[in-house]
Each structure stands twice: as C-alpha cells, then as structure tokens.
C-alpha positions as CSV (number, residue, x, y, z in Angstrom):
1,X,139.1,42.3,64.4
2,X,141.4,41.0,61.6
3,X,139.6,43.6,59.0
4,X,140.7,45.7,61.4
5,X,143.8,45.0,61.8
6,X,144.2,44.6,58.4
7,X,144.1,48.4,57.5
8,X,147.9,47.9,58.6
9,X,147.6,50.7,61.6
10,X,150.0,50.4,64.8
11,X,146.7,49.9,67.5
12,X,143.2,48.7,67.0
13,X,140.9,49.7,70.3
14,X,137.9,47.3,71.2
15,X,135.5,49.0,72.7
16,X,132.6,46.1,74.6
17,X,129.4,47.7,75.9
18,X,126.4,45.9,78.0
19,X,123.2,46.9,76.0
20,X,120.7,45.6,78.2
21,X,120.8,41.8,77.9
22,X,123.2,42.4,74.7
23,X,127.1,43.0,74.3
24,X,128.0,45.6,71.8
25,X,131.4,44.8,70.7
26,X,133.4,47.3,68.1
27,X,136.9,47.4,66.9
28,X,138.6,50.5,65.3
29,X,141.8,50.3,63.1
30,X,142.3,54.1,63.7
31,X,143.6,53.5,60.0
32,X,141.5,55.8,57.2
33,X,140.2,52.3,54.9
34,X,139.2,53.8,51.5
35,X,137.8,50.8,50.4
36,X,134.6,48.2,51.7
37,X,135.5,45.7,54.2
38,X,136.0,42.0,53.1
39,X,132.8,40.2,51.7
40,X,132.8,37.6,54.3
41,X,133.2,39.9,57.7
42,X,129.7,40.8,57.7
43,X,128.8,37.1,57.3
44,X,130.8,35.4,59.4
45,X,129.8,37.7,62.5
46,X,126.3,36.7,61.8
47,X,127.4,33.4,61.7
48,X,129.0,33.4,64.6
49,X,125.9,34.2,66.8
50,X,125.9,38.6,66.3
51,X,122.1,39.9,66.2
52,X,123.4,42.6,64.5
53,X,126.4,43.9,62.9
54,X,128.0,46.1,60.7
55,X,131.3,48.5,59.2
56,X,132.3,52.0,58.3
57,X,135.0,54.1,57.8
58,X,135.4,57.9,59.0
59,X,138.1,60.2,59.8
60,X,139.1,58.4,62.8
61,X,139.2,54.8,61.1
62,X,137.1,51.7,60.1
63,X,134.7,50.8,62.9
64,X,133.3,46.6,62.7
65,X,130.8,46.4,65.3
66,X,128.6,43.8,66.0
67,X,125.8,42.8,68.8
68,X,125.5,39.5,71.0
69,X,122.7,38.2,73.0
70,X,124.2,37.5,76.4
C-alpha cells in the first residue's frame, strides 16, 4: 500500500476478494504514476507469503495487487 500511497493522491481504495481458497488483495492510488513502481514492492509481497502479484498504472491510477493462500 505505501507505493500506493506514495503517488501522493488524497485516497487509496483496497479492494480484498475471496478467490476460492485465495484472497485477492489490490490497492489503487487513483493517482496517474508515470513511472514503475519501486524495485523492492514486487519482492517484498512475494516475500511476504503472495502466490502472486503484480502493478500497473492506467487512467484511473496505479493498481498493486497481490494473491494469498488462505
């Protein structure tokens, strides 16, 4: 969430989703980012027990997602 937060926006939303026996967790800065997220994000996430994980930016933000095993 701190990359997030980060982009310097005034809300981030977290979205958390039940994927089967999974939780899908997201943050959005609602902040355009025009440059990559930090090197370590992507890496700590996995780090921290995420399957799977991953950023982007759009229009409507940068989106950091990642998915847990429950």
């Amino acid at each position: 969430m701190s990359t997030a937060v980060a982009d310097g926006g005034r809300r981030v939303s977290v979205l958390l989703a039940d994927q089967g026996r999974q939780a899908l967790i997201v943050a959005l800065s609602h902040q355009p980012a025009h440059e990559a997220a930090n090197g370590t994000v992507l890496p700590e996430l996995t780090r921290l027990g995420a399957v799977s994980c991953g950023t982007d930016t759009a229009e409507d933000g940068r989106r950091v997602w990642a998915v847990l095993d429950l």
